[in-house]
C-alpha positions in Angstrom: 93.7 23.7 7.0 92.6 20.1 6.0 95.1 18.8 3.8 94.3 15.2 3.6 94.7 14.1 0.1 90.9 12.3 0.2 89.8 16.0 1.3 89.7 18.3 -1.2 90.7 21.5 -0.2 87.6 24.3 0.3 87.7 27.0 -1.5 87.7 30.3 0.4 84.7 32.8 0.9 84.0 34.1 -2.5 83.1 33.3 -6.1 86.5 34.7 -7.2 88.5 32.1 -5.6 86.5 29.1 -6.2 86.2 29.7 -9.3 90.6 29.7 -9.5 90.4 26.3 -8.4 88.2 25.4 -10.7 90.2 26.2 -13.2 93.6 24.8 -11.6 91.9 21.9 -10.9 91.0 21.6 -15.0 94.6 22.7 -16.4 96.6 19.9 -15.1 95.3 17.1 -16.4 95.0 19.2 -19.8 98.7 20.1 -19.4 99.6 16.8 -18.4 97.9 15.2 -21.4 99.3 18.2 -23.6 102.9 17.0 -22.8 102.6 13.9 -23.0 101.1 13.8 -26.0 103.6 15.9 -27.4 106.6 13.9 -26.4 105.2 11.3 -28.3 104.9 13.1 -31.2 108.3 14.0 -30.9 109.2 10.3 -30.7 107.5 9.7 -33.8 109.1 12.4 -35.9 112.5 11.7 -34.5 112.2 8.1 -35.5 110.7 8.6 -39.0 113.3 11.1 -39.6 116.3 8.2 -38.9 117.6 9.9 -36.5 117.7 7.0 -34.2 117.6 4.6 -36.1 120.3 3.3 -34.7 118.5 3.0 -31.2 115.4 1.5 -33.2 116.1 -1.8 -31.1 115.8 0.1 -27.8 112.9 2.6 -28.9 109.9 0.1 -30.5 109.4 -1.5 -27.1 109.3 1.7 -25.4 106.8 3.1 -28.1 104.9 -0.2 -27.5 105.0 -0.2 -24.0 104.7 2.9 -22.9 100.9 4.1 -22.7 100.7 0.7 -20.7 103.4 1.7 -18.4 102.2 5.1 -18.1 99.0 3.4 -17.2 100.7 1.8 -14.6 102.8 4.3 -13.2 99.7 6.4 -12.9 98.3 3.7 -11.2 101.1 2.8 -8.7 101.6 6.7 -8.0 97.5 6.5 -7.3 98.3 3.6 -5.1 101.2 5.5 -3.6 99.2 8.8 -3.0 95.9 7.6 -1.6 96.8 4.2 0.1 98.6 5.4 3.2 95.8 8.1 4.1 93.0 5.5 3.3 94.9 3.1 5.5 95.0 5.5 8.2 92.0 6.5 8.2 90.7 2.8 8.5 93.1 2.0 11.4 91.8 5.3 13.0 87.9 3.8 12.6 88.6 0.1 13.8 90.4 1.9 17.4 87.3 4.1 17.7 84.7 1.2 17.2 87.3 -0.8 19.8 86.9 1.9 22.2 83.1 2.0 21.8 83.3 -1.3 22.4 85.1 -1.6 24.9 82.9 1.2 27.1 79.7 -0.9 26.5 81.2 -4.0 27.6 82.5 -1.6 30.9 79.0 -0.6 30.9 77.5 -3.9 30.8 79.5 -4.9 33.5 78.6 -2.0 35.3 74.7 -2.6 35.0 75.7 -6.4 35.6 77.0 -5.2 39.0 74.0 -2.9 39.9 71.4 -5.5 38.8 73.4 -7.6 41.6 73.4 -5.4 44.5 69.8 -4.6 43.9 68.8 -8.3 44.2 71.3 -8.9 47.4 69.5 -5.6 48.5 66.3 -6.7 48.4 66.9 -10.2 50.0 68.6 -8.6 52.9 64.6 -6.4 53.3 62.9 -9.5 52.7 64.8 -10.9 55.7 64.1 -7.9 57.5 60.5 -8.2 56.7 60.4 -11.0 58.0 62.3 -10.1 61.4 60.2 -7.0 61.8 57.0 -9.1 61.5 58.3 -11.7 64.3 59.4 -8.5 66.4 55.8 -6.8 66.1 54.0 -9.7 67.3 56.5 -10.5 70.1 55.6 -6.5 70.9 51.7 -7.2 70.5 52.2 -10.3 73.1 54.3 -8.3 75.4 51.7 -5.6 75.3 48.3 -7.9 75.3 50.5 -9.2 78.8 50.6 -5.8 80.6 47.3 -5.4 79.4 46.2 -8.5 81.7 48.9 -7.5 84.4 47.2 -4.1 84.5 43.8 -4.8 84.7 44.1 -7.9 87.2 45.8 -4.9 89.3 
């Protein structure tokens, strides 16, 4: 299902089964070490028996060298391994927090825009306030005149 090398994989339902990746999980590096540990032994014997003591030249550095180049291959192949998906991952986050900011500067604008139309809003019924007060007391004089009309009648 997930297999992203930062993920490790989850073990089934069951004690069984995790319990088999607990263990596989434990035998390589133990096998890993075994080997290697073993090729060098065979190095050594081979060159104290003068068998290559022809290639002794060739061999010391590599006997030298060669826990720190394992080092580093283990190293690179880390590098190698876990880079790209970290990488990834991180391009994946910086577009997501783009996106999110993107939206609140959309919805900044937006209540921008609203907080706008509410003020024009409210100046047009402040106008219209004042337009419906002059309107009432041109009614009231019109009124208080028929008022006068109708009584001197």
């Amino acid at each position: 299902m997930n297999d992203h090398p930062l993920n490790p994989p989850q073990p089934p339902n069951g004690p069984a089964s995790s319990g088999a990746n607990g263990m596989k999980r434990a035998v390589a590096p133990a096998a890993g070490a075994v080997v290697g540990t073993s090729i060098m032994v065979l190095l050594a014997e081979i060159a104290r028996s003068g068998a290559l003591g022809q290639y002794k030249d060739l061999i010391s550095p590599l006997i030298g060298w060669g826990p720190g180049l394992l080092i580093l291959m283990g190293f690179l192949w880390l590098a190698h391994s876990y880079a790209p998906p970290l990488i990834e991952t991180h391009r994946n986050t910086a577009t997501a927090l783009q996106k999110l900011a993107d939206t609140v500067a959309q919805a900044a604008t937006s209540q921008h825009d609203v907080v706008l139309a509410v003020q024009v809003n409210s100046d047009k019924v402040e106008q219209l306030r004042g337009t419906v007060s002059e309107m009432q007391e041109q009614l009231h004089l019109i009124a208080s005149r028929e008022e006068r009309n109708g009584r001197t009648q």
